[in-house]
MIDOSE-1310 file (N, C-alpha, C; in nm, 2 decimals, decimal comma, always signed):
residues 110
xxxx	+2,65/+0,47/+2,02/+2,51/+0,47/+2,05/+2,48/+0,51/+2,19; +2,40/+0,60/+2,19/+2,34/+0,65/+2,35/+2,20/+0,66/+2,37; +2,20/+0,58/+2,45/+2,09/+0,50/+2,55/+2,02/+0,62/+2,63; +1,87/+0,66/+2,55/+1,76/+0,72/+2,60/+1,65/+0,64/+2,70
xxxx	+1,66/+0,70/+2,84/+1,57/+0,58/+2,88/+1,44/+0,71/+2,91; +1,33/+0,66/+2,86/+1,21/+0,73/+2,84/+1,13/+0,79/+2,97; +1,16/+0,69/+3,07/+1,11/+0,68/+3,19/+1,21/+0,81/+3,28; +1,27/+0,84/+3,20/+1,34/+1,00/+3,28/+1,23/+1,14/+3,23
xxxx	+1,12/+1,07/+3,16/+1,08/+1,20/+3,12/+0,90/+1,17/+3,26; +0,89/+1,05/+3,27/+0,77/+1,00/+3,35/+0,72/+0,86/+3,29; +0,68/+0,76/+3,38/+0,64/+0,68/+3,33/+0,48/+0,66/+3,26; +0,39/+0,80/+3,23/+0,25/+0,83/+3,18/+0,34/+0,93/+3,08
xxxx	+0,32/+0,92/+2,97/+0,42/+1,01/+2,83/+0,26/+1,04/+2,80; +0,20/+1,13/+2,82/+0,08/+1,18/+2,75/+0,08/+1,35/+2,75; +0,04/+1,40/+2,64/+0,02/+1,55/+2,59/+0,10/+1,60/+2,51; +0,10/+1,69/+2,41/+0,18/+1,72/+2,35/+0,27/+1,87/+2,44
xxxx	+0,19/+1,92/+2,49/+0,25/+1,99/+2,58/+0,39/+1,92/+2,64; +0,37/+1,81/+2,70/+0,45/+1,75/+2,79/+0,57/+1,70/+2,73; +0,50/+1,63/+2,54/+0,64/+1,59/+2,47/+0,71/+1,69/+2,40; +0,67/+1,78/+2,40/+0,74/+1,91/+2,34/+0,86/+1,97/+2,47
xxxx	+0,83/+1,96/+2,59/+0,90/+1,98/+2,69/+1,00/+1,90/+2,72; +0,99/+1,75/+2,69/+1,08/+1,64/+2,68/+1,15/+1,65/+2,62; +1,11/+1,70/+2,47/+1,23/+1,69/+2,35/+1,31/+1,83/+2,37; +1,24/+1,88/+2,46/+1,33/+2,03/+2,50/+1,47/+2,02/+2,57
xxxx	+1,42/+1,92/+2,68/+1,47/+1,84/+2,74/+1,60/+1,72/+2,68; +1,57/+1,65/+2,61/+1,68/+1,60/+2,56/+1,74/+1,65/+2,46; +1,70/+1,74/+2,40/+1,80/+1,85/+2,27/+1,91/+1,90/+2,39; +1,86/+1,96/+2,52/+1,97/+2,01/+2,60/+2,08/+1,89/+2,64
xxxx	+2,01/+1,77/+2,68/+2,09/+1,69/+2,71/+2,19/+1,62/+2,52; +2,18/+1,66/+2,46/+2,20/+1,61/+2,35/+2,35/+1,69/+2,29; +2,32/+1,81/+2,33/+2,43/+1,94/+2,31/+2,59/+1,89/+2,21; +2,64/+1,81/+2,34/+2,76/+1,76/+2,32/+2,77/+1,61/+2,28
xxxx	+2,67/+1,55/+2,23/+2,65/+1,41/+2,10/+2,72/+1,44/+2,01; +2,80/+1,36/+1,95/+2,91/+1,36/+1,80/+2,80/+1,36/+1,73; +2,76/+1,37/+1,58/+2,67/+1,47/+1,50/+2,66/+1,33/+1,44; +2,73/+1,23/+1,48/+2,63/+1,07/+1,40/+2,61/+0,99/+1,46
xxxx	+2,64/+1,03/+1,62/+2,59/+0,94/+1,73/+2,43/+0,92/+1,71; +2,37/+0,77/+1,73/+2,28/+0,71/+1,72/+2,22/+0,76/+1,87; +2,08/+0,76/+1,87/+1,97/+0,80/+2,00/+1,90/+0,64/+2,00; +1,93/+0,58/+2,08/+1,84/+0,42/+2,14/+1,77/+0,50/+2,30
xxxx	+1,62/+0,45/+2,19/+1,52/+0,51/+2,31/+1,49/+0,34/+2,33; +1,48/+0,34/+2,50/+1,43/+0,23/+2,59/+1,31/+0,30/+2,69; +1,21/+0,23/+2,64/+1,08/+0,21/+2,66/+1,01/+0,15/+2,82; +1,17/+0,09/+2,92/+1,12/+0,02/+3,01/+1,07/+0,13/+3,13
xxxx	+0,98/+0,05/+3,20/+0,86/+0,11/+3,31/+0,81/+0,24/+3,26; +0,75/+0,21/+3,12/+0,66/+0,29/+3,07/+0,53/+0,24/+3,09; +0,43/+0,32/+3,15/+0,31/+0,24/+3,12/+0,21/+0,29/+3,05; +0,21/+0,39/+3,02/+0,14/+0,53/+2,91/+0,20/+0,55/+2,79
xxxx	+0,20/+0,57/+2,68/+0,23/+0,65/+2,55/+0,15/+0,68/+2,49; +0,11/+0,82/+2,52/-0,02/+0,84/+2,38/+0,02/+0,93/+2,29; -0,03/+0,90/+2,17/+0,01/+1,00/+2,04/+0,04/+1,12/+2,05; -0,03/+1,21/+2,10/+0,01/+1,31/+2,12/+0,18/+1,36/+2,17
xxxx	+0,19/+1,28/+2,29/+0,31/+1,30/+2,35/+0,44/+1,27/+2,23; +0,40/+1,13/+2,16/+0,49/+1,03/+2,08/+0,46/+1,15/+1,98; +0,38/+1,23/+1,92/+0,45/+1,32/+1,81/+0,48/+1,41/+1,81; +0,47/+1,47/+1,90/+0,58/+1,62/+1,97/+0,71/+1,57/+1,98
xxxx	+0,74/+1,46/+2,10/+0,88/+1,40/+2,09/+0,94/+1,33/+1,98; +0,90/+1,25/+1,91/+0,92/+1,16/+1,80/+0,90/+1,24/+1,70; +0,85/+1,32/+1,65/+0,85/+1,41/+1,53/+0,89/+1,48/+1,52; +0,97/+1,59/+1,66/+1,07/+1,66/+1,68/+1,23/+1,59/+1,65
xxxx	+1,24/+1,44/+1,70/+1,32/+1,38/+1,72/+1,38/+1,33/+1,57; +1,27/+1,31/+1,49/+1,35/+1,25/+1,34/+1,37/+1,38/+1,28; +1,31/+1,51/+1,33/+1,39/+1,58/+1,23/+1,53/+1,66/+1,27; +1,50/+1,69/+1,39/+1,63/+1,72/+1,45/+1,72/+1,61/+1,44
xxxx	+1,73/+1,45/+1,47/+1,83/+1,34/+1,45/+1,82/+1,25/+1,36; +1,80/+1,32/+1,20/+1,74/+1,22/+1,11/+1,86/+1,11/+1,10; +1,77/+0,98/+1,10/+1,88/+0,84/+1,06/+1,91/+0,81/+1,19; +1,90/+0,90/+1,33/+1,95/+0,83/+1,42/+1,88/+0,79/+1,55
xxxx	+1,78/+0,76/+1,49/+1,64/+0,72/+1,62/+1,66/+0,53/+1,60; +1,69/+0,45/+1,70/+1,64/+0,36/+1,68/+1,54/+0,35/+1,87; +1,43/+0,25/+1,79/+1,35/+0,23/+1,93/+1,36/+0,07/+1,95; +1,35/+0,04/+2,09/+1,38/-0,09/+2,14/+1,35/-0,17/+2,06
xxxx	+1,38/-0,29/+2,00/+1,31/-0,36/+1,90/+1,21/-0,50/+2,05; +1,24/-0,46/+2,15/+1,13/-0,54/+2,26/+0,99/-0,42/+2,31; +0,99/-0,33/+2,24/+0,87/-0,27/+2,29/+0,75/-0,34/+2,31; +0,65/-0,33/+2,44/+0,55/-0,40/+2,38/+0,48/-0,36/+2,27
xxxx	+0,36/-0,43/+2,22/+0,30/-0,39/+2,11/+0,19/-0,25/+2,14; +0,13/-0,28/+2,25/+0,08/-0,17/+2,34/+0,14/-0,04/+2,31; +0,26/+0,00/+2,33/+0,34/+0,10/+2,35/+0,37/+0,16/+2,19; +0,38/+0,04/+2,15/+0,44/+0,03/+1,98/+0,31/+0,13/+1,92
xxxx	+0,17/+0,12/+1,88/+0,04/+0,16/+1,84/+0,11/+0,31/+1,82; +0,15/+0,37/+1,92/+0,13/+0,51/+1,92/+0,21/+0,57/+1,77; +0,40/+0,48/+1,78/+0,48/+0,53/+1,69/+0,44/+0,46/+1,58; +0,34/+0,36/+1,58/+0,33/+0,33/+1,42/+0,24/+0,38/+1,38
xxxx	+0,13/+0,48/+1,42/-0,04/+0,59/+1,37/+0,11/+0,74/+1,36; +0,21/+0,73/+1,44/+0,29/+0,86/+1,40/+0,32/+0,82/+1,23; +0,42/+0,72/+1,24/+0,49/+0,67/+1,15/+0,40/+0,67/+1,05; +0,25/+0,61/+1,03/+0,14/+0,67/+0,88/+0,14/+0,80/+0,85
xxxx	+0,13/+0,88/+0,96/+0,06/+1,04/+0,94/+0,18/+1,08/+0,93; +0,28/+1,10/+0,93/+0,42/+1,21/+0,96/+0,51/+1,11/+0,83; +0,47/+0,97/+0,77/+0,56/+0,97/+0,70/+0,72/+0,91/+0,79; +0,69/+0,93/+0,91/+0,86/+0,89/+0,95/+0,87/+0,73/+0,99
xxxx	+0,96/+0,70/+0,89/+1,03/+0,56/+0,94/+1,13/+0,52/+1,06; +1,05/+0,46/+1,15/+1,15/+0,45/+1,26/+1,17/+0,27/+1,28; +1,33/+0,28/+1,29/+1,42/+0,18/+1,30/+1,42/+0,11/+1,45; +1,39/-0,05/+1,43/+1,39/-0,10/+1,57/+1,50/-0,21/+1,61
xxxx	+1,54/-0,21/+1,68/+1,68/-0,28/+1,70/+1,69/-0,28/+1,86; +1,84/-0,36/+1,88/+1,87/-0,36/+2,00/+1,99/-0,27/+1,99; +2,01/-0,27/+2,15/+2,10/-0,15/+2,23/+2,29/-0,20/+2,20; +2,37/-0,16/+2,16/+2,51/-0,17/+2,12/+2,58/-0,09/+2,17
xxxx	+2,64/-0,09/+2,30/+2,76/-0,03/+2,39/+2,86/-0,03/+2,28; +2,88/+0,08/+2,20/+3,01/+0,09/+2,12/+3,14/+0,13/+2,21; +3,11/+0,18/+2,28/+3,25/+0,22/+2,44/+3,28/+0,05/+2,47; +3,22/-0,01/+2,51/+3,20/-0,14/+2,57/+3,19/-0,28/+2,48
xxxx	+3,18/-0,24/+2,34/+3,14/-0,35/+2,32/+3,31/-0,46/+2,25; +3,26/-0,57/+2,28/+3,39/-0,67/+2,27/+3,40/-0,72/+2,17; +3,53/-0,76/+2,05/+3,57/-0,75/+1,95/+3,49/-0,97/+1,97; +3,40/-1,02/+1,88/+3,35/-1,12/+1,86/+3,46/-1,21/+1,85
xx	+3,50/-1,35/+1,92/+3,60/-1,44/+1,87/+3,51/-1,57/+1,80; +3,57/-1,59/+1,70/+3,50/-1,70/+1,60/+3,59/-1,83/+1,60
């Protein structure tokens, strides 16, 4: 799983201009991803997301990495609005969870 932190694109995510530039932006950064590595987008010191931006990025994003978008499952609700008016109109189901260091993570002792 690799950890997208949003706030590398600006902490105001508004225009579609802007998120079409982002997702330009992380398809380059994305290049060398194993082809089922998971995308965990983190949402912190965001203080802006408006629709427009969220469906340039996010609508680019499920179809170029379908199955592999999860978003913070701590988003506020605030932030949340934008991807669930995407998620009606676009049809795309996006999965919310927390973040799993698979490099890092430690085998559980019971």
């Amino acid at each position: 799983m690799k950890k997208v932190f949003l706030k590398t694109y600006g902490s105001f995510l508004v225009g579609r201009t802007e998120g079409a530039e982002a997702f330009t932006a992380l398809k380059k950064n994305m290049r060398s991803m194993p082809d089922d590595d998971v995308l965990f987008f983190d949402f912190s010191d965001i203080a802006i997301f408006a629709p427009a931006w969220c469906d340039e990025f996010f609508g680019e994003a499920t179809i170029k990495y379908p199955g592999r978008i999860v978003i913070d499952a701590s988003i506020n609700e605030g932030l949340k609005k934008p991807l669930e008016h995407i998620a009606e109109v676009r049809g795309i189901p996006f999965t919310f969870g927390s973040f799993v260091d698979s490099e890092n993570e430690q085998p559980s002792k019971d």
